[in-house]
C-alpha positions as CSV (number, residue, x, y, z in Angstrom):
1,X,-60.8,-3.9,13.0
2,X,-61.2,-6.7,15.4
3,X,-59.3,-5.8,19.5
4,X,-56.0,-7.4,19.7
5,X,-55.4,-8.2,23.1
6,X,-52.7,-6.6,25.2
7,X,-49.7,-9.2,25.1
8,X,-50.2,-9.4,21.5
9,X,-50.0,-5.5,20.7
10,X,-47.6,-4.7,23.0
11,X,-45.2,-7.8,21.8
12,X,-41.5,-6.6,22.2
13,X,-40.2,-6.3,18.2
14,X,-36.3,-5.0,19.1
15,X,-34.1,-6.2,21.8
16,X,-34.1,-3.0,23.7
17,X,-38.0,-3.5,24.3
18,X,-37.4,-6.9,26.4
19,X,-38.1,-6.6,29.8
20,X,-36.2,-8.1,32.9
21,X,-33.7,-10.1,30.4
22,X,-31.0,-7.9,30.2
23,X,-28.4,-10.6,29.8
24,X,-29.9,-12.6,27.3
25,X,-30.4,-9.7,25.2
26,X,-27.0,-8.0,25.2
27,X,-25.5,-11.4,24.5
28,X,-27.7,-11.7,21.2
29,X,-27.0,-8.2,20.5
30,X,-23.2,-8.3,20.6
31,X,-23.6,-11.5,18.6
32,X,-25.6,-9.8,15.8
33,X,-22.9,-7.1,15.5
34,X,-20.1,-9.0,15.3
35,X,-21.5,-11.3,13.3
36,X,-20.8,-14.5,15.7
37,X,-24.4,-16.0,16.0
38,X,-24.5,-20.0,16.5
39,X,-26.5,-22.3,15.0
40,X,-28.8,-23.6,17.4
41,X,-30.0,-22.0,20.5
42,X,-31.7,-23.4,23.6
43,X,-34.5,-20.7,25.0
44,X,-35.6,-21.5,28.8
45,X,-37.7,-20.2,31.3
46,X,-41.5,-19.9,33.0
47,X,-44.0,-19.3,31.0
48,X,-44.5,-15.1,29.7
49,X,-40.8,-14.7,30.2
50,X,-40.4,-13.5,26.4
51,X,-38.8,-16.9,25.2
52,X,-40.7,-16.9,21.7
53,X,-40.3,-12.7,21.6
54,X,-37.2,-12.9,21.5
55,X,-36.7,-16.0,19.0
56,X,-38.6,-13.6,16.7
57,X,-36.4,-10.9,17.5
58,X,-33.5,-13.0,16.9
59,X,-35.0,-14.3,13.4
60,X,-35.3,-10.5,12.6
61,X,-32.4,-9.3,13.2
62,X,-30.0,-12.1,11.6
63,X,-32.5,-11.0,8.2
64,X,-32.1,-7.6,8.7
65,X,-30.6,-5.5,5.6
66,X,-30.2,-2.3,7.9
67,X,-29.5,-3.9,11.7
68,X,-29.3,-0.8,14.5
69,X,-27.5,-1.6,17.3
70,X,-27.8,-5.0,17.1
71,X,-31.8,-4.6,16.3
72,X,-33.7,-5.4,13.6
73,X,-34.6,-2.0,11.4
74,X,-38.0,-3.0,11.4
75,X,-37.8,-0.8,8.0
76,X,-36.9,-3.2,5.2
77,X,-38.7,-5.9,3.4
78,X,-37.3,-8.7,5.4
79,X,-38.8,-7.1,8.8
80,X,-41.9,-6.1,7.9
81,X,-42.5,-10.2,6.4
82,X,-41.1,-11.2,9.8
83,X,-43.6,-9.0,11.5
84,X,-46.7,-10.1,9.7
85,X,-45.7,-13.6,9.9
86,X,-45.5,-14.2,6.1
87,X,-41.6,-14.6,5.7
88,X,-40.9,-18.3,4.1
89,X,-37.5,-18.2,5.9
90,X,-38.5,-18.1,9.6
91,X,-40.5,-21.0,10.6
92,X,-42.4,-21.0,13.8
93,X,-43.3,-24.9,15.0
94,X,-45.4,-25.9,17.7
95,X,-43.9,-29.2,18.9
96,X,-46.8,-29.9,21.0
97,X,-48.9,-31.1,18.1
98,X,-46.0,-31.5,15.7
99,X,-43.9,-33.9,17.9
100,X,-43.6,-36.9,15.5
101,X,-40.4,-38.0,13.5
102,X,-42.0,-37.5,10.3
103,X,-42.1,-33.3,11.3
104,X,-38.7,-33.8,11.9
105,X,-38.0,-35.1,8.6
106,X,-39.9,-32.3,7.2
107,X,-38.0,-30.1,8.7
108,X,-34.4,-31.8,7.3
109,X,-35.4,-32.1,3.7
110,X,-36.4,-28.3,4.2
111,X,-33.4,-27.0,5.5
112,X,-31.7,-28.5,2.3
113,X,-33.2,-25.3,0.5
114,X,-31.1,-22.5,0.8
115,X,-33.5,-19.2,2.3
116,X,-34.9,-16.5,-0.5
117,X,-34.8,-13.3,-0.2
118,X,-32.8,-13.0,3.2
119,X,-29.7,-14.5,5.4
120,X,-30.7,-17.0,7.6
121,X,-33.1,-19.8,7.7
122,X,-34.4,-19.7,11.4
123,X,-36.4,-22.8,12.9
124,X,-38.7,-21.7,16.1
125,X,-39.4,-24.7,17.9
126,X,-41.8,-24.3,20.7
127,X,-42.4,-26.3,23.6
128,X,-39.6,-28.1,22.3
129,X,-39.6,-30.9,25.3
130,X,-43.0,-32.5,23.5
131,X,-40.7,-33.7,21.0
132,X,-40.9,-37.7,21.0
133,X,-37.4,-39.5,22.0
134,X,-38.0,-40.3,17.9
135,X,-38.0,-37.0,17.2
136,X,-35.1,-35.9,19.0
137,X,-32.7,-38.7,17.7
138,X,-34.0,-37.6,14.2
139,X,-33.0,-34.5,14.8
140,X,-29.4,-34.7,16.4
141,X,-27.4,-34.4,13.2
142,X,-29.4,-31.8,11.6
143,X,-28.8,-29.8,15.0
144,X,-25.3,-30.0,15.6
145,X,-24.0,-30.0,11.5
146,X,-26.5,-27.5,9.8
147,X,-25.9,-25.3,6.7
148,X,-24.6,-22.4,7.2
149,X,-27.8,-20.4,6.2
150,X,-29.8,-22.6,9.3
151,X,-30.2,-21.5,12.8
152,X,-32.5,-23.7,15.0
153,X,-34.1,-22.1,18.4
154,X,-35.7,-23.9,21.0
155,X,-38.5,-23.0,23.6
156,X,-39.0,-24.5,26.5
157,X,-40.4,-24.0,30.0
158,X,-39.1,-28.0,31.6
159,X,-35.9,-28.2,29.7
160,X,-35.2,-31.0,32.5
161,X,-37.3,-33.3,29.2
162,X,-34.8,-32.4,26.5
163,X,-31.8,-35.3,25.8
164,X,-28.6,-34.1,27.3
165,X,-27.5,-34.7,23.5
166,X,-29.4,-32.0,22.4
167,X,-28.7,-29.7,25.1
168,X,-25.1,-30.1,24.5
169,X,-25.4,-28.8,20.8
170,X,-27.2,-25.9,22.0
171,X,-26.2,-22.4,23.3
172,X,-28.4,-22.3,26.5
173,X,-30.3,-18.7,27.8
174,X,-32.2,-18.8,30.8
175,X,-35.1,-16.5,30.9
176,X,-35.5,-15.4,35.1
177,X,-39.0,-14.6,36.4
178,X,-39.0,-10.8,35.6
179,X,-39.6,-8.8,38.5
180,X,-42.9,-7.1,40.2
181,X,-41.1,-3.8,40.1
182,X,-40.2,-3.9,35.9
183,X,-43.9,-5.5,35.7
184,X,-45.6,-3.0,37.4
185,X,-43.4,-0.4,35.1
186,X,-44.7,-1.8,31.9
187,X,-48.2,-1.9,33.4
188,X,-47.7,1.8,34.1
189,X,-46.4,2.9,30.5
190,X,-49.4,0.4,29.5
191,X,-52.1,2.5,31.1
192,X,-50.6,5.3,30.2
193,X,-50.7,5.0,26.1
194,X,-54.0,2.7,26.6
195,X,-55.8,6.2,28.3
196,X,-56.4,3.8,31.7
197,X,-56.4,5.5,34.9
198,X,-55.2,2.4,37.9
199,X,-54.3,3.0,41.1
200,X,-50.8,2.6,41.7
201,X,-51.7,-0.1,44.4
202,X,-53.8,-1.9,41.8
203,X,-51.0,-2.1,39.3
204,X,-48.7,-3.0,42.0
205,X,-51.0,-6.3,43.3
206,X,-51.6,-7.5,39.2
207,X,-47.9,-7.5,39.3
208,X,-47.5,-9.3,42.2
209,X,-49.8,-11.7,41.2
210,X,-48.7,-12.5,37.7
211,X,-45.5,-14.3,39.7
212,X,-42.5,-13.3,37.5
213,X,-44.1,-13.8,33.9
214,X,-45.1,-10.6,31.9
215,X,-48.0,-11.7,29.4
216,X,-50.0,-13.2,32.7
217,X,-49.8,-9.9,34.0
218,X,-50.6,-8.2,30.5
219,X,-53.6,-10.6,30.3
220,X,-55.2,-9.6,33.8
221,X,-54.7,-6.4,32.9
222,X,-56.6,-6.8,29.9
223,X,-58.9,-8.4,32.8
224,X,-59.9,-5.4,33.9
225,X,-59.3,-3.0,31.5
226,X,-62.3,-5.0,30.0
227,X,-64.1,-4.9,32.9
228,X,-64.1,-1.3,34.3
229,X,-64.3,-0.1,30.6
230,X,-64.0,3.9,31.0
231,X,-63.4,3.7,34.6
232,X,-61.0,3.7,37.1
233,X,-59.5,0.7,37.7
234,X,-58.8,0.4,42.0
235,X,-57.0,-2.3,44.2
236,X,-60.9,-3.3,45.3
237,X,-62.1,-3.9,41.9
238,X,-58.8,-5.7,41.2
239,X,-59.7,-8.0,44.2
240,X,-63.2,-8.6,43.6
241,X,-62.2,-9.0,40.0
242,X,-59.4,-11.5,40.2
243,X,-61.6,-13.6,42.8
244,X,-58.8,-12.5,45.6
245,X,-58.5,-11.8,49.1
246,X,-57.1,-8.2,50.7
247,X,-54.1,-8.9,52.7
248,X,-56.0,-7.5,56.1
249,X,-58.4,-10.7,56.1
250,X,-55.3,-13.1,56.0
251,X,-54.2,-11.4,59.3
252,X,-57.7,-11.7,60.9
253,X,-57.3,-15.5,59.8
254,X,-54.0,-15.7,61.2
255,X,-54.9,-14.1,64.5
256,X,-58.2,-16.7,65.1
257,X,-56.3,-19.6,64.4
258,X,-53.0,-18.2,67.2
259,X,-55.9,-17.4,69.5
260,X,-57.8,-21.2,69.1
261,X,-60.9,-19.1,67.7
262,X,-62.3,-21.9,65.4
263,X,-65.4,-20.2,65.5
264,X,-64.0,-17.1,64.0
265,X,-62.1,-18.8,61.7
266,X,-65.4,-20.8,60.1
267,X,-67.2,-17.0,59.9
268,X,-64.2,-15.9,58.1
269,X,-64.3,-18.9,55.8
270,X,-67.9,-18.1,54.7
271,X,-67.3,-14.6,54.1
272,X,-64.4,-15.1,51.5
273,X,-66.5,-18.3,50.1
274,X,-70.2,-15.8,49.7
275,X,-67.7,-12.7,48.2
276,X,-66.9,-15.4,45.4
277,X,-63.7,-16.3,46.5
278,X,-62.8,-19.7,45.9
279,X,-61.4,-22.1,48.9
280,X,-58.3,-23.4,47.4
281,X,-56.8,-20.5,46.2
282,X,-57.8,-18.5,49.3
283,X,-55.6,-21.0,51.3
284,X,-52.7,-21.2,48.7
285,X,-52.8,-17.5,49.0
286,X,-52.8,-17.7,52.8
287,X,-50.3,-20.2,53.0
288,X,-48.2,-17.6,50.9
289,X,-48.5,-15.0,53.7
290,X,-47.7,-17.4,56.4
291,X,-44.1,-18.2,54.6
292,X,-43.7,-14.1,54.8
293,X,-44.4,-14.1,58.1
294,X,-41.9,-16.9,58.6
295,X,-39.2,-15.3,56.6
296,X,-40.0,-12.0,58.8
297,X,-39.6,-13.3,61.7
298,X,-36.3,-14.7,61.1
299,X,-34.8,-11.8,58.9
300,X,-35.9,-9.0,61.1
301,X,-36.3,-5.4,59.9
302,X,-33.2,-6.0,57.6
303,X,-34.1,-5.9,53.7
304,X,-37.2,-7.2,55.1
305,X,-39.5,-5.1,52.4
306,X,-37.6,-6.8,49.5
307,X,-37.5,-10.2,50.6
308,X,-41.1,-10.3,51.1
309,X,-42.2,-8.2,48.2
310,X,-45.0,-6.3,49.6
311,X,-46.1,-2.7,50.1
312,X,-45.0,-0.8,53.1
313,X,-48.5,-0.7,54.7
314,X,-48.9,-4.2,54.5
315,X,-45.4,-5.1,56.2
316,X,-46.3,-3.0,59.3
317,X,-49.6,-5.4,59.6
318,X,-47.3,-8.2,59.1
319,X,-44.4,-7.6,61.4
320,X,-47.2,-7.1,64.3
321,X,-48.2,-10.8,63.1
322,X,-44.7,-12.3,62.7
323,X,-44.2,-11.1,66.4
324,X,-47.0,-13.7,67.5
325,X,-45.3,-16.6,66.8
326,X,-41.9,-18.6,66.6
327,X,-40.8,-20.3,63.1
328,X,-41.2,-23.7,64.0
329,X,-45.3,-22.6,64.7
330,X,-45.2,-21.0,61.4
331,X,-44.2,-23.9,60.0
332,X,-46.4,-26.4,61.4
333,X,-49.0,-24.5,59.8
334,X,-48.1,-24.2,56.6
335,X,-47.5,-27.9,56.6
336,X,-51.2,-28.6,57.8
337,X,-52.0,-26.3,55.0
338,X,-50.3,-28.3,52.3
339,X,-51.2,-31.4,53.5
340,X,-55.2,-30.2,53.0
341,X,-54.5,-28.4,50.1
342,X,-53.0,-31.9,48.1
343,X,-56.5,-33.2,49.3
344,X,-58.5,-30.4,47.9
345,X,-56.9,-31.6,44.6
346,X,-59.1,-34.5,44.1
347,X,-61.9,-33.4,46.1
348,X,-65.3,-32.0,45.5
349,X,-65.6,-30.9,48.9
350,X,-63.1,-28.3,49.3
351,X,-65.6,-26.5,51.8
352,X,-65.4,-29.5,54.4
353,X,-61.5,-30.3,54.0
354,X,-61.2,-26.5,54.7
355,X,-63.2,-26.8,57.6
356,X,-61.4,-29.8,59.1
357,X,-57.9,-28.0,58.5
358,X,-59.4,-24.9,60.3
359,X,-60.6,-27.2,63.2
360,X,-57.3,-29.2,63.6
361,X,-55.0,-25.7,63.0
362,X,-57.2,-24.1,66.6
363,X,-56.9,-27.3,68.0
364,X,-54.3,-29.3,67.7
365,X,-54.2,-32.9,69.3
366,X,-52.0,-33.0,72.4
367,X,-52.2,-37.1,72.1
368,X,-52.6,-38.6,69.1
369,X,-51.9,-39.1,65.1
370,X,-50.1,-35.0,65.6
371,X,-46.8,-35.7,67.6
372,X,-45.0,-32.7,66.3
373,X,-47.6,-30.3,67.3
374,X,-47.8,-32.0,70.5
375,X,-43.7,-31.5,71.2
376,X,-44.3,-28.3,70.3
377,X,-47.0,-27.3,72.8
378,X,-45.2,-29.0,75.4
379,X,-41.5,-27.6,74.6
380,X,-43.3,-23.8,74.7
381,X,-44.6,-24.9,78.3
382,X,-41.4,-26.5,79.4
383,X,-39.9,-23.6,78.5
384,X,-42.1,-21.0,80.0
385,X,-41.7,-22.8,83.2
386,X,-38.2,-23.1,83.4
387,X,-38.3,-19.0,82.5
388,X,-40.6,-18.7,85.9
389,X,-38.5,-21.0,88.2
390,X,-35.5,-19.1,87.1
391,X,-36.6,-15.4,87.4
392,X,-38.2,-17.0,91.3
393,X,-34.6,-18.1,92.2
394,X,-33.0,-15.2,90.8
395,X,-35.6,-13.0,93.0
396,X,-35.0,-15.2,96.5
397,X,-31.3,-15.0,95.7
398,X,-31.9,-11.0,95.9
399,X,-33.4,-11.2,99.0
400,X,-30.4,-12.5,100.2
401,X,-31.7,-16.5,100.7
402,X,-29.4,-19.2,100.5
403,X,-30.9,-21.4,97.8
404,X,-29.4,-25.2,98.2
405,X,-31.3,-27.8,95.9
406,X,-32.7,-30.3,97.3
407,X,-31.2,-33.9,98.2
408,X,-33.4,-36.9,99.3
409,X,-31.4,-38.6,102.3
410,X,-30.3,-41.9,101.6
411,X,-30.3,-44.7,104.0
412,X,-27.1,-46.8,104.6
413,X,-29.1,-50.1,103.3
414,X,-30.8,-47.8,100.2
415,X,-26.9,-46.6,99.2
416,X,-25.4,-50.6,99.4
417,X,-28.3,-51.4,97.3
418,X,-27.0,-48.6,94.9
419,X,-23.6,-49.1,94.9
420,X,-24.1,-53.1,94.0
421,X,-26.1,-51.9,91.4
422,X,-23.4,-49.9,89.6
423,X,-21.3,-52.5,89.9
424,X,-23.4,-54.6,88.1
425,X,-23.9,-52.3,85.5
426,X,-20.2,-51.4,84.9
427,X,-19.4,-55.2,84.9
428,X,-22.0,-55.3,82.0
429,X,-20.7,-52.3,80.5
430,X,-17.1,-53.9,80.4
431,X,-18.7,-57.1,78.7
432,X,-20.6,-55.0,76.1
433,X,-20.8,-55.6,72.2
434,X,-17.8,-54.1,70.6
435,X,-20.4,-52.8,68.0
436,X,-22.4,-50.8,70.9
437,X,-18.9,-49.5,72.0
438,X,-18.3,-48.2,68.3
439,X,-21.8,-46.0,68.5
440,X,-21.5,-45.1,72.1
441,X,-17.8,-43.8,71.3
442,X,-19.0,-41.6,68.1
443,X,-22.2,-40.9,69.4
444,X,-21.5,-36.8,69.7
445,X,-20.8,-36.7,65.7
446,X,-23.4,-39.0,65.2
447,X,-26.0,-36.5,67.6
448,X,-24.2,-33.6,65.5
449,X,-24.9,-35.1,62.2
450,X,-28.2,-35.9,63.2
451,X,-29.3,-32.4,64.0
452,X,-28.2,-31.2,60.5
453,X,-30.6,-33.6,58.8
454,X,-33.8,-32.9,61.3
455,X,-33.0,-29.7,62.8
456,X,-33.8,-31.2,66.2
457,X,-30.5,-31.1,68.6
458,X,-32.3,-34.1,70.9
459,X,-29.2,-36.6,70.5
460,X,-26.7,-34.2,72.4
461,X,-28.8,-33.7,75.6
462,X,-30.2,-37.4,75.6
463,X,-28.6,-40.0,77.6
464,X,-27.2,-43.3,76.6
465,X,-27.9,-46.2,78.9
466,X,-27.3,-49.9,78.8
467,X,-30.0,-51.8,78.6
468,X,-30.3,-54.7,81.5
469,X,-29.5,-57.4,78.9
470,X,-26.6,-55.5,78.5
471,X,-26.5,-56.4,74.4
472,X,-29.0,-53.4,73.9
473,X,-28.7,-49.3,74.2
474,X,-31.7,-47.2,75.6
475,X,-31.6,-44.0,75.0
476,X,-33.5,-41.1,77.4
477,X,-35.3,-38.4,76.1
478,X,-37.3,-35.6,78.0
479,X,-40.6,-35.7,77.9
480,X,-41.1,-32.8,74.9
481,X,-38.3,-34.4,73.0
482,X,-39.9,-38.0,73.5
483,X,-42.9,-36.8,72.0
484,X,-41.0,-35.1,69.2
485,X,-39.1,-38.6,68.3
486,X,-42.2,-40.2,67.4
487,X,-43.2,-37.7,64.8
488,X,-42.7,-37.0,61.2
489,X,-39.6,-35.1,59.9
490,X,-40.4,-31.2,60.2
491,X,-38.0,-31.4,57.2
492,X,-40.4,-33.6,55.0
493,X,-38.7,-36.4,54.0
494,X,-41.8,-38.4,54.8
495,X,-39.7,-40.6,57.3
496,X,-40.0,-40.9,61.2
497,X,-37.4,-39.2,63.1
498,X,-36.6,-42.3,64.5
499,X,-36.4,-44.2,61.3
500,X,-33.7,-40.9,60.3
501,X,-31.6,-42.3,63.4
502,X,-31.6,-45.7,62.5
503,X,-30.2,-45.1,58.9
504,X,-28.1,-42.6,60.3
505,X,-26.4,-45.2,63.0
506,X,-26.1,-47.5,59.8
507,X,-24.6,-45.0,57.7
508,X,-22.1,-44.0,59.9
509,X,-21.1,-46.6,61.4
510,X,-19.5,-49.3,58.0
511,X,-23.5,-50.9,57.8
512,X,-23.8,-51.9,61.9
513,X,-27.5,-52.3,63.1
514,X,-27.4,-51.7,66.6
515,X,-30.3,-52.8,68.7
516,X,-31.5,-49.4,70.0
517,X,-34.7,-48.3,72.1
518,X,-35.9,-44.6,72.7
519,X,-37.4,-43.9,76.1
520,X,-38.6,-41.0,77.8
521,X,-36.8,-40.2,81.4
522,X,-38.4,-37.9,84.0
523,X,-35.3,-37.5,86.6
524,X,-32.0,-37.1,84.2
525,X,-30.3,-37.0,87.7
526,X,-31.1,-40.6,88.6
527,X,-29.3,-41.5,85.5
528,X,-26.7,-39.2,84.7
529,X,-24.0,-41.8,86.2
530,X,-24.7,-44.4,84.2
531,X,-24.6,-42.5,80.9
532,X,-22.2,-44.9,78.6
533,X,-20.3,-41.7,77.3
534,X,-18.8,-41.2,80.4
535,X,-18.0,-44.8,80.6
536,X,-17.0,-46.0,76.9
537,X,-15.6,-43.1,75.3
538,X,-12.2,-43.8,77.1
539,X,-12.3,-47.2,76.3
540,X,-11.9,-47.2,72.5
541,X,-8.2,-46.4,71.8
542,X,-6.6,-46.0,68.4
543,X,-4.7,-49.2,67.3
544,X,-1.6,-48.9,68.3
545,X,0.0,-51.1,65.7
546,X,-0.2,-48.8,62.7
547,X,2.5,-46.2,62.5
548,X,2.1,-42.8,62.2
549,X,2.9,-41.5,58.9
């Protein structure tokens, strides 16, 4: 007798043996027993979700002479011709090769026949979104006005494809991503009844790894099963198997590129390439664990082992990582990650792009085409600065020293000098663009508005200036947040952050395209009386010849 593979053999043939959709299937079920089943039905979900299963299931049990439960019997004549497949009134189409009008047609001079030997007529279309637009419009009346003997089911994984006319003659059933815990349940039960002994950590990681769908997981267990034939089958093998990586080199990877050890990093590289492990999946895998250690570091402790889906030993490792650095690091990474990984693609040297990434990740540009990992170096040292001055003036403040800041004398000619000047500059602020008033005057909603978009709160500490033309606005930045302007959305909408202001000004403001420069200010101090807001804001006043209502 020839081997029938695993998701094959263990197929689900009742309801009650469906994993992780318990809603779809008590739906069906109460349908079957109170005799209320529709006509067509719309089946989607990722791939090895049990979309087709449970079609068959469905087909069963509507031809069932003795249903249990809702079940087929799996007993009588009509089941056991559903089961082999040889039943003439359950028809299973592949709509990736039959996608053409003339299947359709096929399809509605056959329904014309009432079914033999049975209830129901069923249709199983799969990958129903291959159908041609042809198809579908062929199909529409069939669908929504069928005999009463016909029940149509469709299976899809991108039912974003299918005509919203079709969807709106079908009853919809989304099939979730089942998960690692009921997979690695049925991989238990599996090994059991197979006579397989696995590690519990072994089943655990092909669970993981088959991401939500039970046949991929049935199908790399089959894998190995194959593999270690009459042995033990252990979280090593699984790895060296599966061409995968064990969680404790990701953290050595992790801790060379926070320490700048590109050298480390390049060893580490050619160990995982000689062990067989191949580049773009060991850095799609890596990227994974750098989003854990993300999600860690902002969730804390709390739930933290469900969130991130991972065994107990390895979140111990991984919370000592997530300690190392902030989110927006974390980030930046995975970014530079992407960015390489989109080039590996189309490349045939996935080696050398690896090897670049690794380079730029331990050493990234303070100058140059990298502005956001610039900002960040230099907000992190701004910030440790300001943490030393303070804890210094908080010591000499202990001692009992008076601590008065600084002032740089001014001498009677130096203050005239100053004094004309802000006359000058309020004069021009009187005479300003009533357009520049309107921005100036909304500018804290705009800066609020702003932050939501980019996540960077720069608008509210900047300051808004006049420019000497006085038909103009500058607007100051500090030094880290200068740098930070001139970069890429962290956000990735592909657009500048300064490009996200103007559109932003425009938006908000009725269409108004205000002439605007960003520059970067050493001494807010020397500028903080000129700021517009101070100067403006009281100057727009509602019109007073509307009435209240």
């Amino acid at each position: 007798m020839s081997y029938i593979s695993l998701y094959r053999k263990w197929r689900p043939k009742i309801f009650d043996e469906v994993k992780g959709q318990e809603a779809v299937v008590t739906t069906l079920k109460n349908q079957i027993k109170t005799e209320k089943t529709g006509h067509a039905y719309l089946f989607t979900g990722t791939r090895g979700t049990g979309k087709t299963s449970v079609a068959k299931i469905l087909a069963a049990a509507v031809n069932c002479e003795n249903p249990k439960d809702g079940n087929p019997c799996l007993e009588c004549e009509s089941c056991k011709r559903i089961i082999s497949g040889n039943d003439m009134n359950v028809r299973e189409i592949d709509a990736a090769s039959n996608n053409g009008v003339d299947n359709v047609r096929e399809i509605r001079e056959d329904v014309l026949y009432p079914p033999t030997g049975g209830n129901k007529k069923v249709y199983i279309i799969d990958e129903a979104h291959m159908l041609s637009a042809g198809a579908f419009n062929a199909l529409l009346k069939t669908l929504e006005e069928p005999p009463d003997y016909v029940i149509f089911i469709l299976a899809t994984t991108e039912v974003n494809k299918l005509p919203v006319t079709i969807l709106s003659r079908c009853q919809r059933y989304d099939f979730r991503r089942i998960t690692t815990d009921t997979i690695k349940e049925q991989l238990v039960m599996l090994s059991r009844e197979e006579g397989t002994d696995a590690e519990d950590e072994a089943l655990e990681y092909i669970a993981r790894k088959a991401d939500g769908a039970m046949r991929d997981a049935l199908s790399l267990f089959d894998r190995c099963v194959a593999f270690y034939s009459g042995k033990s089958i252990t979280y090593d093998g699984v790895l060296k198997l599966l061409g995968s990586v064990d969680t404790d080199v990701f953290s050595d990877m992790f801790n060379a590129i926070h320490e700048n050890d590109v050298t480390g990093c390049l060893k580490l590289l050619d160990n995982v390439i000689s062990e067989g492990g191949v580049v773009s999946r060991f850095f799609t895998d890596f990227a994974e664990y750098l989003r854990n250690l993300m999600i860690l570091s902002v969730s804390g402790d709390a739930n933290a082992d469900y969130i991130l889906d991972t065994t107990k030993e390895n979140l111990e490792k991984m919370k000592a990582d997530a300690a190392k650095a902030d989110v927006d690091t974390f980030s930046m990474y995975i970014n530079v990650i992407s960015e390489s990984l989109s080039q590996m693609r189309n490349s045939a040297q996935q080696k050398t792009i690896a090897e670049m990434m690794l380079i730029k990740l331990t050493r990234p540009p303070i100058n140059g085409e990298d502005a956001q990992a610039a900002a960040l170096q230099r907000i992190n040292a701004l910030e440790k600065q300001i943490a030393q001055l303070s804890s210094g003036l908080e010591e000499m403040k202990s001692r009992g020293a008076s601590v008065i800041p600084f002032q740089k004398p001014v001498k009677k000619d130096e203050a005239d000098k100053e004094r004309e000047k802000a006359e000058k500059y309020d004069k021009l602020v009187k005479a300003m663009p009533e357009d520049l008033k309107k921005v100036v005057g909304m500018w804290d909603v705009i800066a609020e508005e702003y932050k939501n978009r980019t996540g960077a709160p720069m608008l509210h500490t900047a300051l808004v200036l006049l420019a000497d033309d006085g038909k103009s606005i500058e607007v100051l930045l500090e030094g880290a947040w200068y740098d930070l302007s001139n970069g890429i959305d962290i956000k990735g909408s592909g657009k500048t952050y300064r490009e996200i202001l103007d559109e932003l000004i425009t938006e908000m403001t009725g269409g108004l395209e205000v002439p605007l420069t960003i520059k970067e200010v050493d001494d807010e101090k020397k500028y903080d009386n000129l700021d517009l807001r101070k100067k403006v804001t009281m100057e727009i006043v509602p019109d007073k010849g509307k009435e209240e209502v």
